[in-house]
N, C-alpha and C positions, 0 to 999 in steps of 0.2 A: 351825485346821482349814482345809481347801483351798477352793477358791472352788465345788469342786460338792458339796461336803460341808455349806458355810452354805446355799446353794439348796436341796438337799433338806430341808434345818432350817425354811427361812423358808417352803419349802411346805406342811410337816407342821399348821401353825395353831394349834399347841400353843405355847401363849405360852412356856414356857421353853423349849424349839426355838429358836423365835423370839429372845430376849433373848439365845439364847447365840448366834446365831447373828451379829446384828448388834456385839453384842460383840467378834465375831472380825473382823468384816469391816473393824472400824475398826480391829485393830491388826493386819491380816494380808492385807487385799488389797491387789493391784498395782495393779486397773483403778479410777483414783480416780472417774472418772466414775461408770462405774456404784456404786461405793461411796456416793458421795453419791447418788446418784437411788433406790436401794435405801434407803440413811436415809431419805431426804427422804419416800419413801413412805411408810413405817412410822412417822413424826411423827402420818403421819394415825390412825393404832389409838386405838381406844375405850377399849384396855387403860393403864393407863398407868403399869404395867411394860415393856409394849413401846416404849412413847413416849420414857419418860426413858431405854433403851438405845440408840435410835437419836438423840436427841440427845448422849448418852456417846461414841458412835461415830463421831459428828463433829466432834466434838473430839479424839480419836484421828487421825481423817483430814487436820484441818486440823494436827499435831503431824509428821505423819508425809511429808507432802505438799506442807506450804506453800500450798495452793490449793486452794480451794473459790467455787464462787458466791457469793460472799457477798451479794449483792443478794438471791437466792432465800431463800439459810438463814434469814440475820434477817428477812425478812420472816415466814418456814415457823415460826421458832423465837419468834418476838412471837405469832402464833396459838395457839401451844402452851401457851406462859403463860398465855394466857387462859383457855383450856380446862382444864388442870391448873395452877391455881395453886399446889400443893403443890410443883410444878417447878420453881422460881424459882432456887432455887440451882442445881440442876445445869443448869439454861441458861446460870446465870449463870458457873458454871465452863467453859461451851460457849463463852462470848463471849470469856473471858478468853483462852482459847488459841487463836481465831481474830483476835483483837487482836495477840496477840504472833505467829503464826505465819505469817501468809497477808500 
């Protein structure tokens, strides 16, 4: 989907909006920055459907782009584990491709 197609998604508040939205965003937008600050935000969601998409999506970014703050994420994505510890693997598959890619 196009980059104002996942905004109107990620406005809507509808958690599936929302997951599909970041989904796209990691395998289809250009502006990596705001891709990652767009993730990064949605790490924070209560939901955590919304949470493990926006870490799925950064690993997409970091596959797609080579580069991410990595100082920021790992700190963002060590919070995330703590809060959803059922997350462990798919961070853990987050790290693994920002090890190899960035």
């Amino acid at each position: 989907m196009s980059h104002d197609e996942a905004t109107t998604l990620l406005t809507s508040g509808v958690d599936t909006n929302v997951t599909a939205a970041l989904i796209s965003i990691g395998l289809n937008e250009a502006d990596n920055t705001w891709a990652q600050n767009t993730c990064l935000k949605y790490l924070a969601s209560e939901t955590e459907s919304v949470a493990a998409s926006a870490i799925t999506a950064l690993g997409h970014l970091a596959r797609r782009h080579g580069e991410l703050d990595k100082k920021t994420v790992l700190a963002t994505l060590e919070k995330v584990k703590n809060k959803f510890p059922s997350l462990e693997g798919i961070i853990a598959d987050t790290l693994d491709d920002i090890d190899v890619f960035t």
